[in-house]
C-alpha positions as CSV (number, residue, x, y, z in Angstrom):
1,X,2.8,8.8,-15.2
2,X,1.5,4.9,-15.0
3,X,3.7,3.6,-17.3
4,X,6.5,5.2,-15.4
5,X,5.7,4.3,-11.7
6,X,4.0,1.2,-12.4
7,X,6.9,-0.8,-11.8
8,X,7.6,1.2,-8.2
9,X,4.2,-0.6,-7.3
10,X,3.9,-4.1,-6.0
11,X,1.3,-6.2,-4.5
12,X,1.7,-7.5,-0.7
13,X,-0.2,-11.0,-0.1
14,X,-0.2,-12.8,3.2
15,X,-1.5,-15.6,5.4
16,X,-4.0,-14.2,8.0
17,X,-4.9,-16.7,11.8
18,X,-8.1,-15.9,13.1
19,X,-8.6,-17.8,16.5
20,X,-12.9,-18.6,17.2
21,X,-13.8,-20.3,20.1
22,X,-16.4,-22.6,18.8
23,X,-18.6,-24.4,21.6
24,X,-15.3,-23.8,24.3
25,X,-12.8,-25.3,21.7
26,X,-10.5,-22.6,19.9
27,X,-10.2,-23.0,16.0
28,X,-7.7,-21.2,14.3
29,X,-8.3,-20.3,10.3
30,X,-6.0,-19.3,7.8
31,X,-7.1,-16.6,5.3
32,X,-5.6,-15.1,2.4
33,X,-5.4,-10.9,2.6
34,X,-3.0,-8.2,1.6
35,X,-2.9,-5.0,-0.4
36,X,0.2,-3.0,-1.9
37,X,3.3,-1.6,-1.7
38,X,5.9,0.7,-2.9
39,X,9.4,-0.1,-3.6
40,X,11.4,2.5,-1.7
41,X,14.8,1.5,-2.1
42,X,17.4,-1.2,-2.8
43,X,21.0,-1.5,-0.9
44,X,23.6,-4.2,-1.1
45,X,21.2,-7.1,0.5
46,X,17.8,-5.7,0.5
47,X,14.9,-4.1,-1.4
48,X,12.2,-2.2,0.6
49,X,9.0,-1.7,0.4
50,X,7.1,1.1,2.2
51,X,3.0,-0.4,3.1
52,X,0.6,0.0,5.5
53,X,0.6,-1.8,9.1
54,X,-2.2,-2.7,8.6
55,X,-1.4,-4.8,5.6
56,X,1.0,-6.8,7.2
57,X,0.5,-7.1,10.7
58,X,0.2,-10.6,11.9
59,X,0.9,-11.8,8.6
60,X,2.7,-14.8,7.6
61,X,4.2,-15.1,5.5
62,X,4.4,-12.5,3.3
63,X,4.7,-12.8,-0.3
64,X,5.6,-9.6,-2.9
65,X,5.0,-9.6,-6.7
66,X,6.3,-7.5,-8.8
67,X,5.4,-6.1,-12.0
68,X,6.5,-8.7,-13.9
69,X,4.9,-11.5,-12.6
70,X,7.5,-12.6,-10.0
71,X,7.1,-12.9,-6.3
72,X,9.7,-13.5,-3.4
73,X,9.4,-13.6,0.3
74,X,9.3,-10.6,2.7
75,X,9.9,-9.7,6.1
76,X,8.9,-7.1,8.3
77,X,11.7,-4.4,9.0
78,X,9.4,-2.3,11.2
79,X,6.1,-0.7,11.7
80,X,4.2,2.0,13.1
81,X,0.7,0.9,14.2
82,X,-0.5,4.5,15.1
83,X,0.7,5.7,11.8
84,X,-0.4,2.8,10.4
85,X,2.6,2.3,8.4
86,X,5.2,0.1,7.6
87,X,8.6,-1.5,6.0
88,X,9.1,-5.2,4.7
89,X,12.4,-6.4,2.8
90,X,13.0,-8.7,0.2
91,X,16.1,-10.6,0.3
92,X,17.7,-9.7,-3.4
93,X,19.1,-12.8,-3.5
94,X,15.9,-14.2,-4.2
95,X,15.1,-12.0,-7.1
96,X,16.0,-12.7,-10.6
97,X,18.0,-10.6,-13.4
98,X,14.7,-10.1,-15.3
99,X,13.1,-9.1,-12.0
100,X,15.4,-6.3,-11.2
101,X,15.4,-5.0,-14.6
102,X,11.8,-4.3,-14.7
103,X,11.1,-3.0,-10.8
104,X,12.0,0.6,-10.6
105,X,12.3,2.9,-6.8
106,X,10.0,5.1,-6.6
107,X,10.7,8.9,-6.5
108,X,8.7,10.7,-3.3
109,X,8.0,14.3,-3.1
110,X,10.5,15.6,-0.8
111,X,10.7,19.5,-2.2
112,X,7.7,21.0,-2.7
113,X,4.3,20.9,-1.4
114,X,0.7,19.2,-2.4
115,X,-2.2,21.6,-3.3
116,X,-6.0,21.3,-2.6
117,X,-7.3,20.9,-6.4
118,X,-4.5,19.2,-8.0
119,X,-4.9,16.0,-10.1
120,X,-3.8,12.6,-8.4
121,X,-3.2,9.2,-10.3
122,X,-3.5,6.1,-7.4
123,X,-2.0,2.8,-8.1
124,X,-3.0,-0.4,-6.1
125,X,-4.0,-4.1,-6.1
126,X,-7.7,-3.3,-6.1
127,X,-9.5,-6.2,-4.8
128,X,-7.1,-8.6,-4.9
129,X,-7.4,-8.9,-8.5
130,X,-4.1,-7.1,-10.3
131,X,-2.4,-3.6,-10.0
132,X,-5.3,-1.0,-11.2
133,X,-5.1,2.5,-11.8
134,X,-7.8,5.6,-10.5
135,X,-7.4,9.5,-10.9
136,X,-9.1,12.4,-9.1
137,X,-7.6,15.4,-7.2
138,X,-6.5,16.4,-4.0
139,X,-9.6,17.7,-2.2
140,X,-8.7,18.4,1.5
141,X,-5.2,18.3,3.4
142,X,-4.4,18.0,7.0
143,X,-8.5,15.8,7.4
144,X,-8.6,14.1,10.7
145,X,-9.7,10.6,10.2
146,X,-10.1,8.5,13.2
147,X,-10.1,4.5,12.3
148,X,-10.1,1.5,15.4
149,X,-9.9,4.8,17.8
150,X,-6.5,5.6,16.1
151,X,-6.8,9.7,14.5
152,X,-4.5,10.4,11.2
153,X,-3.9,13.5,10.1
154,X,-4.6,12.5,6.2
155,X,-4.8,13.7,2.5
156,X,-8.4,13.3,0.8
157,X,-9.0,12.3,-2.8
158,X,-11.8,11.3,-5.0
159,X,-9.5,8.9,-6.7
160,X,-11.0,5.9,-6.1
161,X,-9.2,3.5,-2.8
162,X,-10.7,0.8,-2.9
163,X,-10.0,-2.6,-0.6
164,X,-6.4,-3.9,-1.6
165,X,-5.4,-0.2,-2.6
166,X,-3.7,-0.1,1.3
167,X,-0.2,0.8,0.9
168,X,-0.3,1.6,-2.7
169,X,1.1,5.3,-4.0
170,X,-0.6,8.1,-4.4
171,X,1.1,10.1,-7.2
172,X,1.0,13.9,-8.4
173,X,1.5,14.7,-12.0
174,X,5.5,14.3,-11.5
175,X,5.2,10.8,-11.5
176,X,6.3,11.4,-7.2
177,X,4.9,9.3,-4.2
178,X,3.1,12.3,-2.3
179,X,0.9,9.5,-0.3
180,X,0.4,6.0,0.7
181,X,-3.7,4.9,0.6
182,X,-4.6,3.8,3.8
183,X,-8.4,4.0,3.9
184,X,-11.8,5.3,2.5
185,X,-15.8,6.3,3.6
186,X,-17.9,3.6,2.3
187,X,-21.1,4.9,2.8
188,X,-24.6,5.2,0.9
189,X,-24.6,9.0,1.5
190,X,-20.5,9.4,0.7
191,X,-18.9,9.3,-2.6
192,X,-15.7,9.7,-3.5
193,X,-14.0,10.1,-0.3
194,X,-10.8,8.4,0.0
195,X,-7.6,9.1,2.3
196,X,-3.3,8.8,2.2
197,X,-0.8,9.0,4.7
């Protein structure tokens, strides 16, 4: 299943402005942030990338690499802040022929449905540090999770999300998208409880 939808994967990196007022006087700051993304489809001029809002919002700009190494430019195409998703592009233009060779789209669970129990494999730039893989299972559906006062209606896993995970895939044995990680309980008394869109 990794070696298959590994390349689908891709990690999202962006410039962050933080405004402070210091003493009266506003400073702005520039830091570094991101998390991942899926590669959803390719036309004539662009590729796209399904992530989370929350990944991208009020970043810029916004850099994708790929599996192989290679980065390019993105745009946001839209977003969703309630849903906490959204849709960047990459211009294919910038990409090279090695580059396209080695992404892949991902294939999403359209047919068929996700049950309580079954064994999930999660995909994500964990910590900034390079695309990691975790496993677990499905261990609630339809879980109410209410983050900045927004509630999702989202899947639960044990497989680990951890920060940088946002927007990466959650897969089913098939190798299919059947979530994106958006979030996760990080709490002394809570273990193993992490949530997709």
């Amino acid at each position: 299943v990794v070696e298959d939808t590994m390349p689908s994967v891709v990690t999202i990196t962006g410039i962050f402005t933080q405004t402070y007022d210091y003493f009266g006087q506003q400073i702005d700051e520039e830091k570094p942030g991101g998390g991942s993304g899926i590669i959803i489809d390719l036309n004539d001029t662009e590729l796209l990338i399904a992530t989370n809002n929350h990944v991208v919002e009020g970043a810029m700009p916004i850099e994708v690499t790929f599996i192989d190494g290679e980065s390019a430019n993105a745009i946001i195409k839209g977003t969703d802040s309630e849903a906490d998703l959204a849709v960047i592009a990459v211009d294919i233009t910038e990409l090279s022929e090695k580059t396209k060779g080695a992404i892949k789209i991902a294939d999403v669970l359209t047919d068929g449905e996700v049950k309580v129990g079954e064994k999930v494999v999660a995909i994500g730039n964990a910590l900034g540090i390079g695309q990691s893989v975790t496993v677990g299972y499905i261990g609630a559906q339809d879980r109410e999770v209410t983050v900045d006062n927004n509630t999702m209606t989202l899947l639960q896993t044990d497989a680990a999300i951890n920060p940088g995970n946002s927007g990466g895939a959650l897969l089913n044995m098939e190798g299919e998208v059947i979530g994106i990680n958006t979030v996760k309980f990080a709490d002394t008394k809570v273990e193993g409880m992490g949530y997709a869109i």
